[in-house]
C-alpha positions as a Markdown table, in Angstrom:
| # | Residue | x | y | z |
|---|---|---|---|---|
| 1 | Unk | 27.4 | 9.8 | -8.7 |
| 2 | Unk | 27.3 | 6.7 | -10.9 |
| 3 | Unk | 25.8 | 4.7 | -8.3 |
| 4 | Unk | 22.3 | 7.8 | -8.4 |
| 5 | Unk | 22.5 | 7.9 | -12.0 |
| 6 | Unk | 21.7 | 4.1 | -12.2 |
| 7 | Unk | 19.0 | 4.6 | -9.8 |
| 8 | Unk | 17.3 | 7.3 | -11.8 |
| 9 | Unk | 17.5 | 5.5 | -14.7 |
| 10 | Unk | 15.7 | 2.2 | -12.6 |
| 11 | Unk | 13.1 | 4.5 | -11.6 |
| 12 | Unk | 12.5 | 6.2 | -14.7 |
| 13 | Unk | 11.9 | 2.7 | -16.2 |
| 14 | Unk | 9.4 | 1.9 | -13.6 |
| 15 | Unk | 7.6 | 4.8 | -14.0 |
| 16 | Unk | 7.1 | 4.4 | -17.6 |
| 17 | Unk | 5.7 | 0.7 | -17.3 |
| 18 | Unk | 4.0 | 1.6 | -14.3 |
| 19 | Unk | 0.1 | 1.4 | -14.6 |
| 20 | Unk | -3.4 | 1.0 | -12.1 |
| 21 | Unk | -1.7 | -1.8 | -10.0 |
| 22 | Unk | 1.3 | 1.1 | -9.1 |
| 23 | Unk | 0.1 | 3.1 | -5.7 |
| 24 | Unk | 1.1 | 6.3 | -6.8 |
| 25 | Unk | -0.9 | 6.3 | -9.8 |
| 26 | Unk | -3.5 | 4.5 | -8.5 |
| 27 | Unk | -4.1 | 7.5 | -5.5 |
| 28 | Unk | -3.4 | 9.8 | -8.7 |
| 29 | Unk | -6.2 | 8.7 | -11.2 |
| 30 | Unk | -8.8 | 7.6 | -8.2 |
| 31 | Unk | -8.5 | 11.3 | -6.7 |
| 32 | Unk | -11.1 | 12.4 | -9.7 |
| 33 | Unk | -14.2 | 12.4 | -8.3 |
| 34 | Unk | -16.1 | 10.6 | -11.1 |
| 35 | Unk | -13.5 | 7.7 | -11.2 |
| 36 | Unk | -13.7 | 7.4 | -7.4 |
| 37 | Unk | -17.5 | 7.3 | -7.2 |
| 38 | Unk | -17.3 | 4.5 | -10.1 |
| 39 | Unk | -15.1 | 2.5 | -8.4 |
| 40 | Unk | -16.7 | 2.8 | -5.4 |
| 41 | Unk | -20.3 | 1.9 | -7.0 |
| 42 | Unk | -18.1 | -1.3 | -8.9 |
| 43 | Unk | -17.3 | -3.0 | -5.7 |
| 44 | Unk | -20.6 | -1.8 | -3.8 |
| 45 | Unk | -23.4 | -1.9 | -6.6 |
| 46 | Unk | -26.1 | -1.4 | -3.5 |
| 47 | Unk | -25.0 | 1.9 | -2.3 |
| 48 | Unk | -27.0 | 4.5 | -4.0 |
| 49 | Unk | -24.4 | 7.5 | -3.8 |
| 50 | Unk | -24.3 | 10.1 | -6.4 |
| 51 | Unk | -21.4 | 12.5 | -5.7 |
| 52 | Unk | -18.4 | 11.9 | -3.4 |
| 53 | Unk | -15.7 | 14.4 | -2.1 |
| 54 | Unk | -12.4 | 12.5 | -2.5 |
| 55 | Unk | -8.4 | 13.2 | -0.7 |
| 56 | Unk | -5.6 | 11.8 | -2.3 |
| 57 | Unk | -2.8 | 10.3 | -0.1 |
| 58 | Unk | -5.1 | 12.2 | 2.5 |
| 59 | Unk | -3.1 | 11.5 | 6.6 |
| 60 | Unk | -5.7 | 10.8 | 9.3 |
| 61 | Unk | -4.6 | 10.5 | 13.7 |
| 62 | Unk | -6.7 | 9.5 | 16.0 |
| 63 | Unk | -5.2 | 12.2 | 18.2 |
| 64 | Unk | -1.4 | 13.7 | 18.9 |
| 65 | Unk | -0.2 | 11.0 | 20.1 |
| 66 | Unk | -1.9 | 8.2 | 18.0 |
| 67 | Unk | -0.7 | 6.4 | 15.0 |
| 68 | Unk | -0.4 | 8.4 | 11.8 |
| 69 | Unk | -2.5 | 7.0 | 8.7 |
| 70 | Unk | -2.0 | 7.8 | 4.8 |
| 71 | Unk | -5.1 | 7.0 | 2.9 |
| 72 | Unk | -4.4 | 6.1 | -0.5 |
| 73 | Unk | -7.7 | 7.6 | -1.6 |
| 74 | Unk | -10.0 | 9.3 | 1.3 |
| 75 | Unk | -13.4 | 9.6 | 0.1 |
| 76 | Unk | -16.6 | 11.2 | 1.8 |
| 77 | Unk | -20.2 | 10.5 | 0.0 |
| 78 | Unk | -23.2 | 13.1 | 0.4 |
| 79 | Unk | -24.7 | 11.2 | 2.9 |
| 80 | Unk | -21.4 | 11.3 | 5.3 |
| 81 | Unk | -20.6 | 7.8 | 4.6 |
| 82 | Unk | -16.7 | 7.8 | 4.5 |
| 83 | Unk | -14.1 | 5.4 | 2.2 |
| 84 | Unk | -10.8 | 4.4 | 2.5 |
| 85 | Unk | -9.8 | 2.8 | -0.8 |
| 86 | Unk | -6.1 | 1.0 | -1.1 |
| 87 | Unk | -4.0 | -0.6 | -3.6 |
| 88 | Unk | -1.9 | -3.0 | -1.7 |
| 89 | Unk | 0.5 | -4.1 | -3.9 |
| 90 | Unk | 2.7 | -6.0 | -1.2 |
| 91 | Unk | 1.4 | -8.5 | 1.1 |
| 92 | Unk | 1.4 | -7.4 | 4.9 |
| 93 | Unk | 1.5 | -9.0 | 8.4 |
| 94 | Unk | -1.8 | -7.6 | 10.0 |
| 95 | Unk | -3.8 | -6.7 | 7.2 |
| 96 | Unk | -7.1 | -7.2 | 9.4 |
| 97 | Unk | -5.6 | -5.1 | 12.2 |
| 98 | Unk | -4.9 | -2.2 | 9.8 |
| 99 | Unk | -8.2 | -2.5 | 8.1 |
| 100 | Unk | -9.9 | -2.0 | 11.7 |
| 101 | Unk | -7.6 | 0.7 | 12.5 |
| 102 | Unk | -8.7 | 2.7 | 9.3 |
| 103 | Unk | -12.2 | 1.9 | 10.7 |
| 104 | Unk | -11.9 | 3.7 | 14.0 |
| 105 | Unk | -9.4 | 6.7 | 13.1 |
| 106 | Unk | -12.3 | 7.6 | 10.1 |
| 107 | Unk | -14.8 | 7.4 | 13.2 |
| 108 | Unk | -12.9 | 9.3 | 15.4 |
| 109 | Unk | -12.0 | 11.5 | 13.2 |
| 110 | Unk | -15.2 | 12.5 | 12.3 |
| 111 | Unk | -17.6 | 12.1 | 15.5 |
| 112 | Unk | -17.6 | 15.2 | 18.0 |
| 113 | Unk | -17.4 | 15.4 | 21.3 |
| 114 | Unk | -21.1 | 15.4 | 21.8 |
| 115 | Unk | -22.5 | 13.5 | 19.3 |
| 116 | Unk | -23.3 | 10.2 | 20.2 |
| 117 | Unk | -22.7 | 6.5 | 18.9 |
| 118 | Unk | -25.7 | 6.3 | 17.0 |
| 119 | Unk | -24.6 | 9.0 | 14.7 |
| 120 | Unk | -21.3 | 7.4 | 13.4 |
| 121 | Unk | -21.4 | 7.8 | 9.7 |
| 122 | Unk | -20.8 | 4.3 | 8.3 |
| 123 | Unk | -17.3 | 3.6 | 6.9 |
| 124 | Unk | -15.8 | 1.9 | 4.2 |
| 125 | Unk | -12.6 | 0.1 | 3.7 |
| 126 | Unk | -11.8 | -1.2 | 0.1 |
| 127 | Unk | -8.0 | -2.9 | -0.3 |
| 128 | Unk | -7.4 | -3.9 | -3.5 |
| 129 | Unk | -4.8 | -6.3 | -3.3 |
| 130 | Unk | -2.4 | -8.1 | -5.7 |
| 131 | Unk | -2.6 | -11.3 | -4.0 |
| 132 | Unk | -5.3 | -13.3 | -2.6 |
| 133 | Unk | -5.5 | -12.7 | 1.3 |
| 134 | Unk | -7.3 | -15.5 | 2.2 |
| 135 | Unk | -6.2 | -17.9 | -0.3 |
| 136 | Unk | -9.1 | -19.4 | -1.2 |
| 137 | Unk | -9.4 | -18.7 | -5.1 |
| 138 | Unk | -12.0 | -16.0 | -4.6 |
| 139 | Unk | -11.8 | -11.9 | -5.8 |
| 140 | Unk | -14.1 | -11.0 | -3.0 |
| 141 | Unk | -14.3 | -11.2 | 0.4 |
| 142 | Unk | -16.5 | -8.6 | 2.7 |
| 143 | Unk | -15.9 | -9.0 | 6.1 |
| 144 | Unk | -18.7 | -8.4 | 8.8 |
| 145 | Unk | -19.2 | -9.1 | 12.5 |
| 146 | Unk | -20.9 | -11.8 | 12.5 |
| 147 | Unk | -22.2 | -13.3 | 16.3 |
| 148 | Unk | -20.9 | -17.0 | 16.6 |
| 149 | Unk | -21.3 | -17.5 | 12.7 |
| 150 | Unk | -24.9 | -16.4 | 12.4 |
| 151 | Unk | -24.7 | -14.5 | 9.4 |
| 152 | Unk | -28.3 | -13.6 | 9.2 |
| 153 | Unk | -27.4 | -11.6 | 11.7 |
| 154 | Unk | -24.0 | -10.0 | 10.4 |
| 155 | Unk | -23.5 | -6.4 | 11.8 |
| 156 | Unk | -24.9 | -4.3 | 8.9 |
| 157 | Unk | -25.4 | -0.7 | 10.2 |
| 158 | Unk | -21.6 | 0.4 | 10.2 |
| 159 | Unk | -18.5 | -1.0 | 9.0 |
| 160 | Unk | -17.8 | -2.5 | 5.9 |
| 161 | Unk | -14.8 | -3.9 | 4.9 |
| 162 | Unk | -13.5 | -5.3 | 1.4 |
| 163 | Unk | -10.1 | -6.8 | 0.5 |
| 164 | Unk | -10.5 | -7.7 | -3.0 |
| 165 | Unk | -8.1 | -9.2 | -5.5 |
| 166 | Unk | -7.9 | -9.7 | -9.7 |
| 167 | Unk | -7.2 | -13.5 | -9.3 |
| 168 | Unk | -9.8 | -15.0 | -8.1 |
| 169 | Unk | -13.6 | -16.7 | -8.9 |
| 170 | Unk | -15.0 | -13.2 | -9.6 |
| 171 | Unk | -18.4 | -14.5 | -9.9 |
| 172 | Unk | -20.9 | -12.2 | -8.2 |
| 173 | Unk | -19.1 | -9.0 | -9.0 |
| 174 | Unk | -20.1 | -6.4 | -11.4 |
| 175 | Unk | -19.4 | -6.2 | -14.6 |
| 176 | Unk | -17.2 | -2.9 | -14.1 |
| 177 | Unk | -15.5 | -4.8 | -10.8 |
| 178 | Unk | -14.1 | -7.7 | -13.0 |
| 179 | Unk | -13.2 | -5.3 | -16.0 |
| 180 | Unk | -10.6 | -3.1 | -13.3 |
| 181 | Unk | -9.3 | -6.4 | -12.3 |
| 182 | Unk | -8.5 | -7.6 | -15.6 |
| 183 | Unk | -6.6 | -3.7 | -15.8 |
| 184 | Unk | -4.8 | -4.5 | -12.5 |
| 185 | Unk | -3.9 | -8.0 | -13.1 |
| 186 | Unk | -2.4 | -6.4 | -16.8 |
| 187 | Unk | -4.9 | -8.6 | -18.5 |
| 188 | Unk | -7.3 | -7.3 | -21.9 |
| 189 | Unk | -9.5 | -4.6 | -20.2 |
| 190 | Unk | -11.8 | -1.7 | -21.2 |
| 191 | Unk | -15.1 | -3.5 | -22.1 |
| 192 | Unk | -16.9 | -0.7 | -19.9 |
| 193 | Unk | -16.7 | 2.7 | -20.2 |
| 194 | Unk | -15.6 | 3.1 | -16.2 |
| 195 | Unk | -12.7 | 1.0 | -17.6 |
| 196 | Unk | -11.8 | 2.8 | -20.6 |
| 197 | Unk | -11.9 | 6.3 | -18.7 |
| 198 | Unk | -9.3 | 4.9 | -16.0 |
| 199 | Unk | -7.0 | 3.8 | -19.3 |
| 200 | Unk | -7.1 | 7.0 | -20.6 |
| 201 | Unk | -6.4 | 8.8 | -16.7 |
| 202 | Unk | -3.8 | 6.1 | -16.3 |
| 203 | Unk | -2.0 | 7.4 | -19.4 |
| 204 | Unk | -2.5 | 11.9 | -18.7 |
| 205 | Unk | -1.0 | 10.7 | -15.0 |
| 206 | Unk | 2.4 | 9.4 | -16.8 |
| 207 | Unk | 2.2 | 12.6 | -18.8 |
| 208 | Unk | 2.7 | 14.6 | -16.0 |
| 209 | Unk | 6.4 | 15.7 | -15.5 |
| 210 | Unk | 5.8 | 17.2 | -12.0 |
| 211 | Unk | 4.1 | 13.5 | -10.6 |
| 212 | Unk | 6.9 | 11.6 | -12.4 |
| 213 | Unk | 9.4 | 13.8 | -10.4 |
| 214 | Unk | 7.5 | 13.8 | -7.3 |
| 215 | Unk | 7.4 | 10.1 | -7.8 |
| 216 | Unk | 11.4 | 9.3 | -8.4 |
| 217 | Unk | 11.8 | 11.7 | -5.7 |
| 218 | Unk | 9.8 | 9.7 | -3.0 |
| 219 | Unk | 11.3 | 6.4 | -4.5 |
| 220 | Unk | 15.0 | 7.5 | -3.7 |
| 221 | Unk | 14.3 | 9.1 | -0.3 |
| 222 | Unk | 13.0 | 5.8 | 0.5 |
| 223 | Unk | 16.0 | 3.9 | -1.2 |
| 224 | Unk | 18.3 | 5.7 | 1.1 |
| 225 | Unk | 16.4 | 5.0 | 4.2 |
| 226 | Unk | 16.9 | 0.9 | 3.0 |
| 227 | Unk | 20.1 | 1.7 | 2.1 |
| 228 | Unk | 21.6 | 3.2 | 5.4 |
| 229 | Unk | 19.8 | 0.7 | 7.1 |
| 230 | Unk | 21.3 | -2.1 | 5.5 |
| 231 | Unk | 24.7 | -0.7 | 6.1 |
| 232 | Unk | 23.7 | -0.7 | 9.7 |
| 233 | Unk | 23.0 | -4.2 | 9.9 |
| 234 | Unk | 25.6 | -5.1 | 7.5 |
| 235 | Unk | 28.1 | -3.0 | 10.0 |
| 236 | Unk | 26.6 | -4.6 | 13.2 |
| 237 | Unk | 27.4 | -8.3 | 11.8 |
| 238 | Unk | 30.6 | -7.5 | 10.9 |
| 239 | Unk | 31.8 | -5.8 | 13.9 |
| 240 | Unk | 30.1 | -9.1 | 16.3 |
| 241 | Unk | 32.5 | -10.9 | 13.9 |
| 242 | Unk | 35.2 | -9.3 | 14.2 |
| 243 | Unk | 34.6 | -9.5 | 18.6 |
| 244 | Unk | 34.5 | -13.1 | 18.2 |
| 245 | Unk | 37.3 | -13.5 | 16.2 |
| 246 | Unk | 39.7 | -12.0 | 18.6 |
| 247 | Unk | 37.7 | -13.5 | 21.4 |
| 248 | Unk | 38.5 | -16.8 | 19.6 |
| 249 | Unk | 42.4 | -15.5 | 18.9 |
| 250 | Unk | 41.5 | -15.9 | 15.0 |
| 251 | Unk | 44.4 | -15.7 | 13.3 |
| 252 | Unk | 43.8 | -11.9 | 11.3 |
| 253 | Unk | 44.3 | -13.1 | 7.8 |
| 254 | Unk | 41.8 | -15.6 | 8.4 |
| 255 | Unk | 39.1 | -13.0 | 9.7 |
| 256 | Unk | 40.1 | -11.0 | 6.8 |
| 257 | Unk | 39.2 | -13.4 | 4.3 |
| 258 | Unk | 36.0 | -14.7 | 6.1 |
| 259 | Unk | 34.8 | -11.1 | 6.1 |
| 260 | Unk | 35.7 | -10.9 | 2.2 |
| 261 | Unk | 33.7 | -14.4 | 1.3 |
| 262 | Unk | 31.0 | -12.9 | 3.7 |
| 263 | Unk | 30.2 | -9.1 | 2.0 |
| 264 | Unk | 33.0 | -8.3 | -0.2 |
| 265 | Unk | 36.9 | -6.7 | -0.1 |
| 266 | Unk | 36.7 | -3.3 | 0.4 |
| 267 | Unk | 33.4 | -3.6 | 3.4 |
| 268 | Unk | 35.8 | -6.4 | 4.9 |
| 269 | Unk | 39.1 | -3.9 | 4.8 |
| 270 | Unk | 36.7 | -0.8 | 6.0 |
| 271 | Unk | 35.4 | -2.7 | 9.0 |
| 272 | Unk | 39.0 | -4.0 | 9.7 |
| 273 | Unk | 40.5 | -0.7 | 9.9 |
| 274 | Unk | 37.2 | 0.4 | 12.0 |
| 275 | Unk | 37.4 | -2.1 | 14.5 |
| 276 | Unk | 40.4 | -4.4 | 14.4 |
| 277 | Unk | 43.1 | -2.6 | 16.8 |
């Protein structure tokens, strides 16, 4: 009971410091409309959109037996353009591969059966990260199909992809695009009004009682799922230990205190009355 108390209390504390950079508040805020269709029009000042119809934490598949998808923030403008807008707050493995899989389950999920290629709506796919992807000091990259590094000739017509970042060159962004990066990074914000309206969301979100408890709720399912897993692994060592040992004819008093030096006393006596006969 001690061991959940402390746990509520961590995630109490993270939810009172958390701000734009945190996921949960970030798919929280960006689900108004308004704030949506200003970020959107921050990182893309060319797109003349008016009104978008937004999803929070909205799950996409492909089909039954495809890989499930939860958009942070699922957006659809009036034309039938469609965005996928992320805060990534940890850096991944296959962050290209994810951003093309967002690509083709929006597609999918939106093209009927006899509708044909040229009516794909075009699709948009903005992760705002906390670290530089590419680590090469800038705050924005767009990433195109491009044939054999002609860019003149950069595929324009359909996919656009963004993986943006707060600490970078942020020269050539708008003046709303740098002023949300200076909020995510934690620096001085709110020169703009799009900035000073997220503030202001960012602090009715933490207001809420029933998202704070949704939150701490999520947070400690997830804990238990690392937990139990870590006691698996830390289980499965410990037993191929213990197998050696008397493989080996280890003296027991030996194993016994290798096991305590390698987790701790009472794991080491547990697994020796588990598995030492």
């Amino acid at each position: 009971m001690k061991h959940y108390k402390n746990r509520r209390r961590q995630f109490l504390a993270e939810w009172e410091q958390s701000d734009i950079s945190n996921d949960y508040i970030f798919s929280k805020v960006m689900a108004q409309p308004q704030l949506c269709l200003q970020l959107i029009k921050a990182a893309l000042p060319q797109l003349k959109i008016k009104r978008v119809y937004v999803h929070s934490q909205d799950g996409l598949s492909a089909n039954l037996d495809a890989k499930d998808i939860r958009l942070d923030i699922s957006a659809y403008g009036e034309g039938g353009e469609m965005f996928d807008i992320e805060m990534q707050t940890i850096r991944p493995k296959h962050l290209m591969q994810r951003i093309l899989y967002y690509h083709s389950t929006m597609i999918t999920e939106r093209l009927y059966p006899r509708e044909s290629y040229g009516e794909i709506s075009k699709t948009y796919v903005i992760f705002i990260c906390l670290f530089d992807w590419y680590r090469l000091g800038n705050s924005f990259y767009e990433v195109n199909l491009v044939p054999n590094g002609v860019n003149e000739l950069k595929f324009k017509d359909g996919f656009v992809s963004l993986i943006l970042n707060p600490y970078g060159d942020m020269t050539g962004c708008s003046e709303e695009l740098q002023d949300f990066f200076d909020l995510v990074a934690g620096r001085p914000a709110g020169r703009t009004d799009f900035v000073k309206e997220v503030k202001y969301a960012v602090k009715l979100a933490k207001r809420r009682n029933d998202w704070r408890d949704r939150y701490m709720l999520v947070k400690d399912w997830v804990q238990d799922r690392v937990d139990y897993a870590v006691e698996d692994i830390r289980e499965e060592i410990a037993q191929q230990l213990i197998v050696e040992a008397k493989e080996n004819n280890e003296p027991f008093e030996k194993l016994a205190q290798r096991l305590e030096n390698f987790f701790d006393a009472d794991f080491a006596d547990k697994m020796l009355a588990k598995y030492y006969k």
